[in-house]
C-alpha positions in Angstrom: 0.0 0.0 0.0 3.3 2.5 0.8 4.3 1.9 -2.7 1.4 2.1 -4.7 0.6 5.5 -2.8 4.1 6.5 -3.4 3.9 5.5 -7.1 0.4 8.0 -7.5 2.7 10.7 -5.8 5.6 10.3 -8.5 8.1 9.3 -5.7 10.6 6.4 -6.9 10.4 3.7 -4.5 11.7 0.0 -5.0 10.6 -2.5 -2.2 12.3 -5.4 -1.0 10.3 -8.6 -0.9 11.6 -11.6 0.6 8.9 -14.2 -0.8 9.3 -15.4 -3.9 5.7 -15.4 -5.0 2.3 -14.1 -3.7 1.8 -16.1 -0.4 -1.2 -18.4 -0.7 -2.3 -18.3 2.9 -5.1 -16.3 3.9 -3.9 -15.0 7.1 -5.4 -11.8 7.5 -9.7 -12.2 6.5 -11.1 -8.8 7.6 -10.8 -5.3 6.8 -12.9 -2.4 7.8 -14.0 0.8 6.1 -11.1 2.5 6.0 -9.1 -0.2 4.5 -11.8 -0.6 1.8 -11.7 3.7 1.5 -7.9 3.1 1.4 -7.9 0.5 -1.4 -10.4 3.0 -3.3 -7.4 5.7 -3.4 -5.0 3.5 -4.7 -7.4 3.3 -7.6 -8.6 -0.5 -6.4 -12.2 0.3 -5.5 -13.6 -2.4 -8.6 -11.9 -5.0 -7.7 -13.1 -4.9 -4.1 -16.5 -6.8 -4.7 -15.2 -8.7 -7.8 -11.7 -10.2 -6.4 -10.9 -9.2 -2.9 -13.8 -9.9 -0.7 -17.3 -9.6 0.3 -19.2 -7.6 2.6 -19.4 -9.0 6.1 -22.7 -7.9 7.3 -23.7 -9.4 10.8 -21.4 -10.0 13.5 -23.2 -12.2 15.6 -22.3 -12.8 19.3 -23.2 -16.1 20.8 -23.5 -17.6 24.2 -23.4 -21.1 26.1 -21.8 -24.0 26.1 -23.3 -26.3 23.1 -21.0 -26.2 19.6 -24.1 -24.7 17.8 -23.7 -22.1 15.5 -27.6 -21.2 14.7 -28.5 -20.7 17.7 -29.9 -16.2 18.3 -27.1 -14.2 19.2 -27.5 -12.1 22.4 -26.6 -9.2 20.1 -25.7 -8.1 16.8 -23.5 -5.9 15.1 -24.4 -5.2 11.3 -21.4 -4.2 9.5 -23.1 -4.2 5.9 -24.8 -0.4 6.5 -23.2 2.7 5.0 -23.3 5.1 8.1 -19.7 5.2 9.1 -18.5 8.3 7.4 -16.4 7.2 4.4 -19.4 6.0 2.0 -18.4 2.2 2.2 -19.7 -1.0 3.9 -18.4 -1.3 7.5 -16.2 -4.3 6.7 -15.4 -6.6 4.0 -14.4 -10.5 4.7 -11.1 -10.5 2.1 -8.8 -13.0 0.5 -5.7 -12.1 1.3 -3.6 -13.6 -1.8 -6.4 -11.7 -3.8 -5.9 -8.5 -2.0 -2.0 -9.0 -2.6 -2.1 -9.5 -6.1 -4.3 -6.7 -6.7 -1.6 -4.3 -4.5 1.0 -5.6 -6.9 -1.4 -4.6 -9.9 -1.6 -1.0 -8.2 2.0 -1.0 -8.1 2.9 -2.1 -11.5 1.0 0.3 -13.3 3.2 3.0 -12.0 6.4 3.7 -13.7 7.6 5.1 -10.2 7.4 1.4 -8.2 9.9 -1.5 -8.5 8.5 -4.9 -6.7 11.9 -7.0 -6.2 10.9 -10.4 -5.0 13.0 -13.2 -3.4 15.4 -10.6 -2.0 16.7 -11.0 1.7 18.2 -8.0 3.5 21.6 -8.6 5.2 22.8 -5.6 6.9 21.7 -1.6 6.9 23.3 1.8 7.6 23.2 5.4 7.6 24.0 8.7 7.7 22.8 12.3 7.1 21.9 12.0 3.4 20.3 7.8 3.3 20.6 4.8 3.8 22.4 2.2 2.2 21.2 -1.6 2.4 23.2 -4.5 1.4 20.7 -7.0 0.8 20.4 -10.9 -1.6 18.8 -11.1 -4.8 16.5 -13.8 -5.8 20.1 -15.4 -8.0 22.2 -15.2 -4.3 24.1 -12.5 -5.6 24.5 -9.7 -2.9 23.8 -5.8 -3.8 22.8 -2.9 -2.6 20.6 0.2 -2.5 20.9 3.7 -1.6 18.0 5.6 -0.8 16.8 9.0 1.0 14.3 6.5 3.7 14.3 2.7 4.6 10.8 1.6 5.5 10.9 -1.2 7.7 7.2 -3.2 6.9 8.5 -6.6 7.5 5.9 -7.2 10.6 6.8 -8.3 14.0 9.9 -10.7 13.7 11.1 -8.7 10.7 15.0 -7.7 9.7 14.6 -3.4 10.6 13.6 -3.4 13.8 14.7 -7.1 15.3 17.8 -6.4 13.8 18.4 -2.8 13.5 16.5 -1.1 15.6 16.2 -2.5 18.6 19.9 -2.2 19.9 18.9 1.7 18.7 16.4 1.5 21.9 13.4 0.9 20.2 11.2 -2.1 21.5 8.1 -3.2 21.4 5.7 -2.6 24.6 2.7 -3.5 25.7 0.1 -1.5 24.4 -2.8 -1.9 26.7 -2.7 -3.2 30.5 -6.2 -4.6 30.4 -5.6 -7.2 27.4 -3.8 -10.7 28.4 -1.8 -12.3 25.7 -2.9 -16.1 24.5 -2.4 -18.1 21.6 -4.8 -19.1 19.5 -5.3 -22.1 16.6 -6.2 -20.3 13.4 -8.0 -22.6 10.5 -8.5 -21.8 6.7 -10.9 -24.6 5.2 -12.0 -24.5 1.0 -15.1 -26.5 1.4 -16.0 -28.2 -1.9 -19.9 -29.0 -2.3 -21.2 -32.7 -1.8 -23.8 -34.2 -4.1 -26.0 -37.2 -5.0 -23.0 -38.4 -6.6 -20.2 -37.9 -4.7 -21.9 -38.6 -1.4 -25.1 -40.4 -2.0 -25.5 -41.8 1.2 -25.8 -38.2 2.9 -29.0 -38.4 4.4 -30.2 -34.9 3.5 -30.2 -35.5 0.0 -33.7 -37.8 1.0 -34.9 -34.3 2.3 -35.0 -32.6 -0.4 -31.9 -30.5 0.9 -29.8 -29.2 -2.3 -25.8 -29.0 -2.4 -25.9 -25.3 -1.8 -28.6 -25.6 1.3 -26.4 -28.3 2.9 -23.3 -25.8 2.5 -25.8 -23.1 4.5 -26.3 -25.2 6.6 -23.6 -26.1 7.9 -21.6 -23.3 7.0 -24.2 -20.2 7.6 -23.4 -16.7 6.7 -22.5 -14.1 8.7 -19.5 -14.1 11.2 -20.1 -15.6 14.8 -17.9 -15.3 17.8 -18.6 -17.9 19.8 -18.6 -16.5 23.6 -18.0 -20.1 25.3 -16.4 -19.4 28.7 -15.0 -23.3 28.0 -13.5 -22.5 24.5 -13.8 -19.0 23.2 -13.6 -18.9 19.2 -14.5 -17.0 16.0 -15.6 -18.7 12.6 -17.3 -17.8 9.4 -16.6 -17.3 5.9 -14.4 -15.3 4.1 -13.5 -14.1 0.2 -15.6 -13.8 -2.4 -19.0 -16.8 -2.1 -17.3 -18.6 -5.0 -14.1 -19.4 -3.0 -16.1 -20.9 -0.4 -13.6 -20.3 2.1 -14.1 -20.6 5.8 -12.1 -19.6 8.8 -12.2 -21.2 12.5 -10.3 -19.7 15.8 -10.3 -21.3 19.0 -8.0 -20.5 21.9 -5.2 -22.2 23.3 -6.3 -23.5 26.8 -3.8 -23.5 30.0 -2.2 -26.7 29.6 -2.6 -27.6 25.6 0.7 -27.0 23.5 -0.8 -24.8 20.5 1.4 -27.4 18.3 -0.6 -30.1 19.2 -4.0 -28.2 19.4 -3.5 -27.3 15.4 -3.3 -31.4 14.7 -5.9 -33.3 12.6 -6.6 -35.1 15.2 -7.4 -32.3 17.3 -9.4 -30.3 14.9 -11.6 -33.1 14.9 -12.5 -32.9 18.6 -12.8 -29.3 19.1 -14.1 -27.7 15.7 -16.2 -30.8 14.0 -18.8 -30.9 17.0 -19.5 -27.4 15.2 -20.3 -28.7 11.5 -22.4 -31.8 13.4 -26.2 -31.4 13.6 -28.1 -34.1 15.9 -30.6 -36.0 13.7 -33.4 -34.8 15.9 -33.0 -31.7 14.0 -34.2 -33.2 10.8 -36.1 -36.6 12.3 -34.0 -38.7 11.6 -31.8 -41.3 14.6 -28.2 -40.6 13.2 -26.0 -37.6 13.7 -25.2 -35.9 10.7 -21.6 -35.0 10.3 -20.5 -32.3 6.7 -18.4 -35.0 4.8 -14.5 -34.1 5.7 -13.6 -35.2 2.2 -15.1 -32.1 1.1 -12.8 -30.2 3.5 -9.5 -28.7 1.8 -7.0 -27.6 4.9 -5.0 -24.2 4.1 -3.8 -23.3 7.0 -4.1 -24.6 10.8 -1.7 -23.6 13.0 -0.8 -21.9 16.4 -0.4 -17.7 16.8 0.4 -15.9 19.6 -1.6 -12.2 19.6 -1.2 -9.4 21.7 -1.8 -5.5 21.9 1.5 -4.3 21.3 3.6 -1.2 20.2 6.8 0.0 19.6 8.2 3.3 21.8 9.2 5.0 19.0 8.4 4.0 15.3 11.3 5.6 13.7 15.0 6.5 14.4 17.3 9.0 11.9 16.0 7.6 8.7 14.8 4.2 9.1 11.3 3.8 9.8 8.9 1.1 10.9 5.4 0.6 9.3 2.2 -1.8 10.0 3.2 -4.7 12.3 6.9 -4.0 12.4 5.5 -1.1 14.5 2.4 -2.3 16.2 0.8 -5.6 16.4 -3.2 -6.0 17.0 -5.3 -9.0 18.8 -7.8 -10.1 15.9 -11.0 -9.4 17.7 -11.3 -6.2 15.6 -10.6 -7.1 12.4 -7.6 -4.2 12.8 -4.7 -5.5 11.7 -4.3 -5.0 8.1 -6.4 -1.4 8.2 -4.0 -0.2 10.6 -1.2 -0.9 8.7 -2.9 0.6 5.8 -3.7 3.7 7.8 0.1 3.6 8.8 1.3 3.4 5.0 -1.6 6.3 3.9 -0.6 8.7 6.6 3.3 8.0 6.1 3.4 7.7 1.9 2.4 11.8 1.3 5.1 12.8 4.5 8.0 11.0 2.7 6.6 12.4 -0.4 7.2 15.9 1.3 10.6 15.1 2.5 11.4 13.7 -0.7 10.7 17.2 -2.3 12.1 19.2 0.3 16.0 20.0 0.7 16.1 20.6 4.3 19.1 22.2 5.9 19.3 19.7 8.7 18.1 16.0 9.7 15.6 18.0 12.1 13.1 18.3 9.7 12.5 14.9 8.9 12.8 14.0 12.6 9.7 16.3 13.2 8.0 15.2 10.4 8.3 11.6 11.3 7.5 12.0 14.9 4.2 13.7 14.1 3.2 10.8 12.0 4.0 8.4 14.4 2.3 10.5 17.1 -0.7 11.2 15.6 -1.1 7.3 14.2 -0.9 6.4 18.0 -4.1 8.3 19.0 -6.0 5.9 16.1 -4.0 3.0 17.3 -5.4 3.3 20.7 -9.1 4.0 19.7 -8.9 0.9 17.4 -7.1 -1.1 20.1 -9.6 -0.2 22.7 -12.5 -1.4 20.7 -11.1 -4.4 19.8 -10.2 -5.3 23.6 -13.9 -4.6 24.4 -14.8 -7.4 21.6 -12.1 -9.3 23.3 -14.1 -8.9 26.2 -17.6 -10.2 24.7 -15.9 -13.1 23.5 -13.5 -14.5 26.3 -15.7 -13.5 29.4 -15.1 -16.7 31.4 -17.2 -15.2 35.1 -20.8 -17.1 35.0 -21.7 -13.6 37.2 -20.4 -11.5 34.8 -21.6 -12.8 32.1 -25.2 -13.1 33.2 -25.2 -8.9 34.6 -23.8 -8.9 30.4 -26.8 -10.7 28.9 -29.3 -9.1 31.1 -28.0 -5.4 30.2 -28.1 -6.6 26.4 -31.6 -7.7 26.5 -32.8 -4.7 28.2 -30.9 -2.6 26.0 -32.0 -3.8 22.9 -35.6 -3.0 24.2 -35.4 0.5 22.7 -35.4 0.4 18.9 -32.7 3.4 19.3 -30.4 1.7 21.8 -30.2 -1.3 19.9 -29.0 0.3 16.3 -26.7 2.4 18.5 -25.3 -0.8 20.0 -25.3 -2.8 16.6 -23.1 0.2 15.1 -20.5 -1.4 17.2 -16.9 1.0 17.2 -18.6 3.0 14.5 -20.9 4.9 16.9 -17.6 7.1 18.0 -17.3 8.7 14.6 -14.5 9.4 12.6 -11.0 9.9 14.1 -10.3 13.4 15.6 -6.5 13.9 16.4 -5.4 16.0 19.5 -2.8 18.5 18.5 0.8 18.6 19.8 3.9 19.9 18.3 4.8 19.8 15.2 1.5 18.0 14.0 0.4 19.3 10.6 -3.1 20.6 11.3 -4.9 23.3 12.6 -6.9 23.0 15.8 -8.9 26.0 15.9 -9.7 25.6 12.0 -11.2 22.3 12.7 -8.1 20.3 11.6 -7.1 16.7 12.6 -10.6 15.3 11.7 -11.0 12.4 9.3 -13.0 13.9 5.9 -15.8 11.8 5.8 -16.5 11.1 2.2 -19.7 10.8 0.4 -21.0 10.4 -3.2 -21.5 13.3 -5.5 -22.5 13.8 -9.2 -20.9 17.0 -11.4 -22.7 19.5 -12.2 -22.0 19.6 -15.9 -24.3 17.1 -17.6 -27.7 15.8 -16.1 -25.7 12.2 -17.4 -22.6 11.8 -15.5 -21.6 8.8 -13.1 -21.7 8.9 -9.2 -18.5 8.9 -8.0 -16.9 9.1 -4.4 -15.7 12.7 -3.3 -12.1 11.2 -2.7 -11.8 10.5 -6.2 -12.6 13.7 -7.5 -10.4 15.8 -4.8 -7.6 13.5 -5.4 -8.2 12.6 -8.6 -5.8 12.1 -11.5 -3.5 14.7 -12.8 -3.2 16.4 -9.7 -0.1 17.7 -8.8 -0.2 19.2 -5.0 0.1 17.2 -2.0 -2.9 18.6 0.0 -5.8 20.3 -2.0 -8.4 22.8 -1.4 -12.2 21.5 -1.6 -15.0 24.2 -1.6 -18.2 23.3 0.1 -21.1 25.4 -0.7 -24.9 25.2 0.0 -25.9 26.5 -3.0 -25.3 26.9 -6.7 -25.6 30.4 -6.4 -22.7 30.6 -4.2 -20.3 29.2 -6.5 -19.3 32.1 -8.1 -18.5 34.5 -5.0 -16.6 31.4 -3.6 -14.6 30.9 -6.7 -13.5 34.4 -6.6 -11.6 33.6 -3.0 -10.7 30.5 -3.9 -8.9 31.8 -7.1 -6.1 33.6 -4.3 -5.3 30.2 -3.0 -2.0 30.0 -5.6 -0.7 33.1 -4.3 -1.8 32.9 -0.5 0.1 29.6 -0.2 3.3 30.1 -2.8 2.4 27.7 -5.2 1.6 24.8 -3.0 -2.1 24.8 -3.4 -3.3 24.9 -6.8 -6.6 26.8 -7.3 -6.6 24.9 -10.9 -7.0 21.6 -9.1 -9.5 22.9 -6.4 -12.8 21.0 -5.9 -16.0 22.2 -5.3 -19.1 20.6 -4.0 -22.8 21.9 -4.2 -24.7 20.3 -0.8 -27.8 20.7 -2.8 -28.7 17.7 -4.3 -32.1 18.8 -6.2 -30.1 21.6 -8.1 -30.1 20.7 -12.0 -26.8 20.3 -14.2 -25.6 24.1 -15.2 -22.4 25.6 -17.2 -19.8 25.7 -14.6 -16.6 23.8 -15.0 -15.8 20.6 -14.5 -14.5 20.7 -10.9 -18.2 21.6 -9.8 -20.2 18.8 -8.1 -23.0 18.0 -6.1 -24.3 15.5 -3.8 -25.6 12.5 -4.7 -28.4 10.5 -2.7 -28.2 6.8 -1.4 -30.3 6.1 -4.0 -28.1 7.4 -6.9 -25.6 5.9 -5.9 -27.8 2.3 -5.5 -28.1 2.4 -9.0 -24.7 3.5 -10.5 -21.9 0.4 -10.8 -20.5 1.8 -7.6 -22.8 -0.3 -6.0 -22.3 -3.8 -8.0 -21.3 -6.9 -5.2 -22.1 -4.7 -2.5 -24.9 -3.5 -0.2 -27.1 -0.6 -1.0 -26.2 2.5 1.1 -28.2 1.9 4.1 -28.6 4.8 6.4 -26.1 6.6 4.0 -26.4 10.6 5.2 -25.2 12.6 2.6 -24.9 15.6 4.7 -22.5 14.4 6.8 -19.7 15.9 5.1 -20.9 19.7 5.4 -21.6 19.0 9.4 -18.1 17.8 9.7 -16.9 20.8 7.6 -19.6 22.9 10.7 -20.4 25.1 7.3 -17.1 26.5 6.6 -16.7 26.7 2.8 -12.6 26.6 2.5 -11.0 23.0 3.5 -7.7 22.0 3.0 -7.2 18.2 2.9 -4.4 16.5 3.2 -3.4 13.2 1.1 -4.4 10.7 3.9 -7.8 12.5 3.9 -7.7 14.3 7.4 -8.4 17.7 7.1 -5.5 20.3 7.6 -7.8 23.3 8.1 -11.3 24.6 7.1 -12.3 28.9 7.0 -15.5 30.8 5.9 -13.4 33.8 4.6 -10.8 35.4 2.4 -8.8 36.6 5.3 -9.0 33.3 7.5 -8.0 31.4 4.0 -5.7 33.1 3.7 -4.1 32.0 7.1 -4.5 28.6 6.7 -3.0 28.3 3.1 0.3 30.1 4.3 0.2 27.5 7.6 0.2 24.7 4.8 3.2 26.2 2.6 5.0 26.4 5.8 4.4 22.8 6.3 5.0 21.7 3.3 8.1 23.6 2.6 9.7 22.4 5.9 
């Protein structure tokens, strides 16, 4: 994700990998809207619904004791709504050899990114101009590379910071005192389809029961953490339907050797009482069992997770990115976003310093810090919600868990309660950074928010398609870093707020572009006019139901397409920075023209 964002910013980049091919196990299965927003910028969005994944709808929580995975859920989390601020599903279940392949695609078609694979680094340095790596090529022959930064996203056990780093005093803490570390078994099953043919003793076939009801059955949709104070453990499906993939976690019990817990042999006694229904069920004597010769195993082994992070995620000019930094339990689905997030916010800063001769290594040291510092304040909002699933799913006190249930069910008793609750961590919002030093954002001008993003039409022709408000602020050709988007209420106001805008090139020395400026009519009644191709408007739920946009996915439930201008609390003037968090936001020529000069100072060191 670095790269390919790199590669839209024109900044040369060449990345080291050490696998020889895509890796064809689907480790991580879930990512949230703002990976799926972060996928759309790399220019990825179509292949979301039609390779990567599918949207993962209801997170079901269930109780007891029994392996059955049917039975009602004491509450519900639907993921499959629009209403999270960035105009997308609130998570997608993904393939992640899919979701690789289609990186790689991002990255080729730049000129900018070279993908070395089967390369091993071997030693690093630095000084006040680069670094210089030694590392192996895929033929054994060593070389090496000199370059302005050395990202280190080579996750956890990885060369930079294992190896380089560490003796440099930066370790990797504990990132939360309330979270206890365990290991886990993590399965990946294909599950091929039984028939009359293949199985013709399965005794649902004499039901009337059809291949794909069977695989329903036994398979349902929907994820379901299974809140078992005996076993705790997650399973659904994951990738697009036709892969018919499925994933199963259980923990490791005090005691079991995870080794042994990930054997065939053990599979079978903890995970196949799940895929068992009692004949009862159907009226029949016999147990019915899903035929294990239509189970492919991908992956089943032991993992250790933890809420983890590193003191400091960068020292001189070698910097540490995703897991190499930071490393996530997988209650919340977090892992893979936050590195994403990590990559986002970090690609347009090494852009800048890239770009920018600065005198001394103290620039890039301040620059660097306030990345790290300000992706720490999302780290620990994503961490604590994902502790609090933790919670739901490893409670082990019968007390506690009955003062749980009973608090649920009354909840849930008020229709508004209970969509609040199933909103899960989206209910907080977008993130809101708090300022420090050296942070790029304004405060007082409403700066450090997330942008939510919604869907617009332009203005120009009654016949244009909906598209996503990222893709038009940052869309192709553009040249500056951050960019100015104009929010008005009205069509009427375009003109007046053109006029201001058009200082923007001046106010900020070149830096802002009043060429590449967007602006966006709230009004989404008005009717298509003459007046320029950067002028759009906002598009309903509904419009955007019916444009491709929507293909694979879920129609925009409880979409609000006024979201955006209450963020923006009606100022017209927003400057937005490349990782979509506003830098500031004005209502007038003289405020504007703060701002912009705040943002050339930033972005000229």
């Amino acid at each position: 994700m670095l790269s390919a964002y790199l590669g839209k910013m024109n900044i040369s980049n060449i990345v080291l990998e050490k696998g020889a091919e895509i890796t064809t196990d689907p480790r991580g299965i879930a990512l949230d809207e703002d990976g799926i927003r972060l996928l759309q910028g790399a220019g990825l969005y179509s292949s979301v619904y039609s390779e990567i994944g599918t949207c993962m709808h209801i997170f079901k929580f269930i109780g007891g004791k029994d392996p059955v995975l049917d039975k009602r859920a004491f509450i519900e989390m639907d993921y499959g709504t629009t209403e999270g601020g960035t105009g997308h599903v609130g998570f997608i279940c993904h393939k992640q050899p899919a979701l690789e392949k289609c990186l790689r695609d991002a990255m080729a078609s730049s000129k900018y990114c070279d993908l070395r694979s089967g390369c091993e680094v071997t030693s690093l340095s630095e000084d006040d101009q680069g670094t210089l790596c030694h590392y192996r090529d895929a033929t054994g022959q060593e070389r090496q590379i000199r370059s302005r930064f050395f990202i280190g996203a080579d996750g956890k056990t990885g060369f930079t910071r294992k190896q380089y780093l560490e003796p440099r005093g930066i370790l990797m803490e504990q990132a939360h005192q309330s979270f206890y570390e365990e290991t886990w078994v993590a399965l990946n099953w294909k599950i091929s389809l039984p028939n009359e043919k293949t199985h013709p003793d399965f005794p649902l076939w004499r039901l009337g029961y059809t291949p794909e009801q069977v695989y329903d059955l036994f398979f349902p949709s929907n994820f379901r953490f299974i809140c078992n104070p005996n076993r705790p453990s997650v399973c659904g499906r994951f990738g697009l339907p036709s892969d018919r993939l499925w994933r199963f976690e259980f923990v490791v019990q005090k005691g079991e050797d995870g080794d042994e817990m990930a054997k065939p042999e053990m599979i079978k006694k903890v995970v196949f009482p799940y895929i068992t229904h009692p004949g009862k069920r159907y009226g029949i004597p016999q147990d019915i069992v899903f035929p294990d010769d239509c189970i492919q195993v991908l992956r089943s082994r032991p993992f250790r997770f933890s809420a983890r992070s590193c003191n400091r995620w960068s020292d001189g000019r070698v910097v540490l990115c995703g897991d190499a930094a930071h490393v996530f339990p997988p209650f919340g689905g977090q892992g893979i976003a936050s590195g994403f997030r990590d990559a986002v916010s970090l690609a347009w800063r090494l852009a800048l310093l890239c770009r920018v001769q600065a005198k001394d290594s103290g620039f890039h040291k301040q620059v660097l810090k306030a990345w790290y510092e300000e992706r720490k304040q999302q780290l620990e909002k994503s961490l604590a919600s994902t502790i609090e699933n933790g919670k739901f799913v490893t409670e082990g006190n019968p007390l506690k868990i009955f003062v749980r249930n009973v608090y649920l069910w009354f909840v849930q008793l008020v229709p508004s309660w209970r969509h609040e609750l199933s909103l899960g961590r989206r209910k907080e919002g977008l993130v809101r950074y708090e300022h420090s030093s050296g942070m790029p954002f304004i405060p007082e001008y409403n700066g450090g928010l997330c942008l939510p993003q919604v869907y617009c039409r332009s203005m120009g022709s009654s016949n244009t398609e909906v598209c996503f408000t990222d893709d038009v602020i940052f869309g192709p050709g553009k040249s500056g870093l951050f960019q100015l988007l104009v929010y008005v209420k009205t069509s009427e106001e375009i003109s007046s707020a053109r006029e201001i805008a058009l200082d923007i090139d001046d106010l900020s020395h070149g830096e802002i572009l009043a060429s590449e400026a967007t602006f966006l009519v709230e009004d989404i009644s008005c009717a298509p006019c003459k007046v320029g191709h950067e002028v759009f408007r906002l598009a309903s739920g509904e419009e955007f139901a019916q444009s491709q946009l929507c293909t694979n996915r879920p129609r925009p439930a409880f979409y609000d397409p006024l979201c955006l201008g209450k963020a923006l609390k009606g100022r017209r003037f927003t400057i937005v920075r490349p990782d979509r968090f506003i830098f500031a936001s004005c209502d007038s020529r003289e405020d504007l023209g703060k701002i912009a000069r705040a943002a050339a100072s930033q972005l000229r060191g």
